[in-house]
N, C-alpha and C positions, 0 to 999 in steps of 0.2 A: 627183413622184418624182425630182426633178431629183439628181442625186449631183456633187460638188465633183469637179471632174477628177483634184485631188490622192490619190482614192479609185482612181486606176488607175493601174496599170503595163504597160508592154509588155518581156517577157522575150527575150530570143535565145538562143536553144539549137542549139549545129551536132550536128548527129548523121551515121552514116553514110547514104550516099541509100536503102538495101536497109528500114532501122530507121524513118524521118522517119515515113511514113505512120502507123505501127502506132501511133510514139509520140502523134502530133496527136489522134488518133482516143481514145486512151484518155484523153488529158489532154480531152479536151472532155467523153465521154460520162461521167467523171466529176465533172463540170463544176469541174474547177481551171482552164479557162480556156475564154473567152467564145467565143473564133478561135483557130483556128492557121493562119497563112498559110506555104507551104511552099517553097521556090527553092532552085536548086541554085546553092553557090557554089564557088569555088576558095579552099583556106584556106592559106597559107602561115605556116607556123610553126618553130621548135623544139622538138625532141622528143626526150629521152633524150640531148642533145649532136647530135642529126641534125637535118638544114635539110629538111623535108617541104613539098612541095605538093601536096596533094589535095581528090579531088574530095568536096563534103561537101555536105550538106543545111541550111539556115541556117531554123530553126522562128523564126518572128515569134509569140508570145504575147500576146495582149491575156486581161489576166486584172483582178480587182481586188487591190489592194495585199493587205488581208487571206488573201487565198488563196496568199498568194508563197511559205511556208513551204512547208503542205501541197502546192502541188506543186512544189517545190525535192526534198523529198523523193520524190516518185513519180518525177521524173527520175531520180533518182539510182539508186532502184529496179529500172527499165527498160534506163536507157544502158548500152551499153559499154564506152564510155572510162572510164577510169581516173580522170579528173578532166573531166570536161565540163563544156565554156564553158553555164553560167545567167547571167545578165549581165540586171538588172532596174532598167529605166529611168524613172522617172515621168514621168506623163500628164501635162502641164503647161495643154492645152488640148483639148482636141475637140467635136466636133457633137454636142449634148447628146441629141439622139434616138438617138446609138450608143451612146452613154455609159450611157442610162438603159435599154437594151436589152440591155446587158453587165449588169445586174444585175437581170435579170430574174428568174434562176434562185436567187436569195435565197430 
């Protein structure tokens, strides 16, 4: 059952800290993604021409490549930002017992 690392990606999605839970929870139970691991970070940005620091929730996504679409979309669905950071990186290596575990639910 072994799958090519290249077969996965890890997403990062900031949301607000009050939203993260709901959102991890439905991205999983819908299985568009394997984990969601959840940390609060501080995001410094530009916004509307304003210098913002806030407090945000940074969603770690391990999903498989194939599924990147369908839940690009469900984020999109859910979030409140206007534009939310989806930012999808490839797996280039992992412990193939997590890897083949993430695609359990095929």
């Amino acid at each position: 059952m072994s799958q090519p690392e290249n077969d996965f990606v890890v997403v990062f999605c900031t949301a607000p800290p009050g939203e993260a839970q709901a959102l991890a929870k439905t991205l999983v139970e819908e299985q568009l993604a394997a984990c969601v691991n959840i940390s609060p970070v501080r995001s410094c940005y530009i916004w509307e021409g304003k210098l913002n620091l806030d407090e945000e929730a940074l969603l770690i996504i391990k999903t498989k490549k194939s599924r990147f679409e369908s839940l690009k979309k469900r984020i999109l669905m859910l979030h409140s930002y206007a534009i939310p950071e989806i930012i999808a990186l490839p797996i280039v290596a992992g412990h193939q017992p997590y890897l083949d575990w993430m695609s359990l639910s095929d």
